[in-house]
C-alpha positions as CSV (number, residue, x, y, z in Angstrom):
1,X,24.2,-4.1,-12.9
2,X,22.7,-1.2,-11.3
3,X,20.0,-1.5,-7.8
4,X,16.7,-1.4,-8.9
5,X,14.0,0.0,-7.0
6,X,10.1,-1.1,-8.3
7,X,7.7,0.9,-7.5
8,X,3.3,0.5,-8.1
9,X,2.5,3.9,-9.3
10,X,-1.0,4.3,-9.1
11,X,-3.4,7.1,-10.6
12,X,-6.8,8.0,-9.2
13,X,-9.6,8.3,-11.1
14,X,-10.4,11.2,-9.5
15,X,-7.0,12.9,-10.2
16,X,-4.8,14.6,-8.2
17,X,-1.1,13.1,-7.6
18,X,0.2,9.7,-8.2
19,X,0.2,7.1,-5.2
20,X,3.8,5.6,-5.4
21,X,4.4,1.9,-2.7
22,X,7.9,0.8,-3.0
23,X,8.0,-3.4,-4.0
24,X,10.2,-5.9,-3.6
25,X,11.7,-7.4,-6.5
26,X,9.5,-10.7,-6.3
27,X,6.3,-8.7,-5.5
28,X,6.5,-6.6,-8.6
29,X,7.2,-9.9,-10.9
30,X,3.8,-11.3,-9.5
31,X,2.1,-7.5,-9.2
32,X,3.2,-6.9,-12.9
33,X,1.5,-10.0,-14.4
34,X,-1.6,-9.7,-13.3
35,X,-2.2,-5.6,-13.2
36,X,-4.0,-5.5,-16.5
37,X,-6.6,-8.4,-15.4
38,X,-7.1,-6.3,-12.1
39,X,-7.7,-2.8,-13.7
40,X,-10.2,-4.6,-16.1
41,X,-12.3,-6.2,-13.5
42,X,-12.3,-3.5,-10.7
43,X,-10.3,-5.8,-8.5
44,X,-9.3,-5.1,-4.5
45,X,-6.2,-6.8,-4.4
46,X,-3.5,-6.8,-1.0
47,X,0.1,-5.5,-2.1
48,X,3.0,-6.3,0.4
49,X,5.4,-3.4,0.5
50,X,9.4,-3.4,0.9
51,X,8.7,-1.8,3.9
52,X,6.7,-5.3,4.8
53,X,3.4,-3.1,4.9
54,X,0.4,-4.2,3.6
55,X,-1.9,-2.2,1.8
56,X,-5.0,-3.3,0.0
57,X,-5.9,-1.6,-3.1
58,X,-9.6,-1.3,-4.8
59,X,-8.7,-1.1,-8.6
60,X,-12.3,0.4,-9.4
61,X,-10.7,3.5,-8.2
62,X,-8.1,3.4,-9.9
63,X,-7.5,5.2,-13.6
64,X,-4.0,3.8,-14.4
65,X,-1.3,1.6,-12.4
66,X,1.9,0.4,-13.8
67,X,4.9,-1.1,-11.9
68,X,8.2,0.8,-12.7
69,X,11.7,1.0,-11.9
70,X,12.3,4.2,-9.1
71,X,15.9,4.5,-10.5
72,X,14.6,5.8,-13.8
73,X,12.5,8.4,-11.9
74,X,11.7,11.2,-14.8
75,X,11.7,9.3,-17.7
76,X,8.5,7.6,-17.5
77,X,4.8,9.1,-17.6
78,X,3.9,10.2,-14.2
79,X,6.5,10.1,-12.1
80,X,8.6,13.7,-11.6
């Protein structure tokens, strides 16, 4: 089986390029269950980092976010 390396890709609302914080594997389990519930209500929400850097997010900001696999870079929306 092949390293995976999740990623929380993040789009603006106000456009411009994608925000992209490496997760660990048990972070993005957690991060990906409860994204929809924090886009809907405008959420600020802290997100460890594999890099063990926190950064807190406000999801009113925030026009799309999806958790995705970095190894699979190019074949999904928004990443290059």
């Amino acid at each position: 089986m092949s390293e995976t390396k999740p990623a929380l890709v993040l789009h603006l609302a106000t456009g411009g390029e994608p925000l992209v914080f490496t997760l660990g594997d048990e972070e993005a389990d957690e991060l990906a269950k409860k994204l929809h519930l924090l886009l809907e209500h405008g959420s600020v929400e802290a997100v460890q980092t594999k890099e063990d850097t926190k950064v807190v997010i406000n999801f009113a900001h925030v026009a799309a976010a999806y958790v995705e696999d970095l190894q699979r870079r190019g074949k999904v929306f928004g990443l290059r």
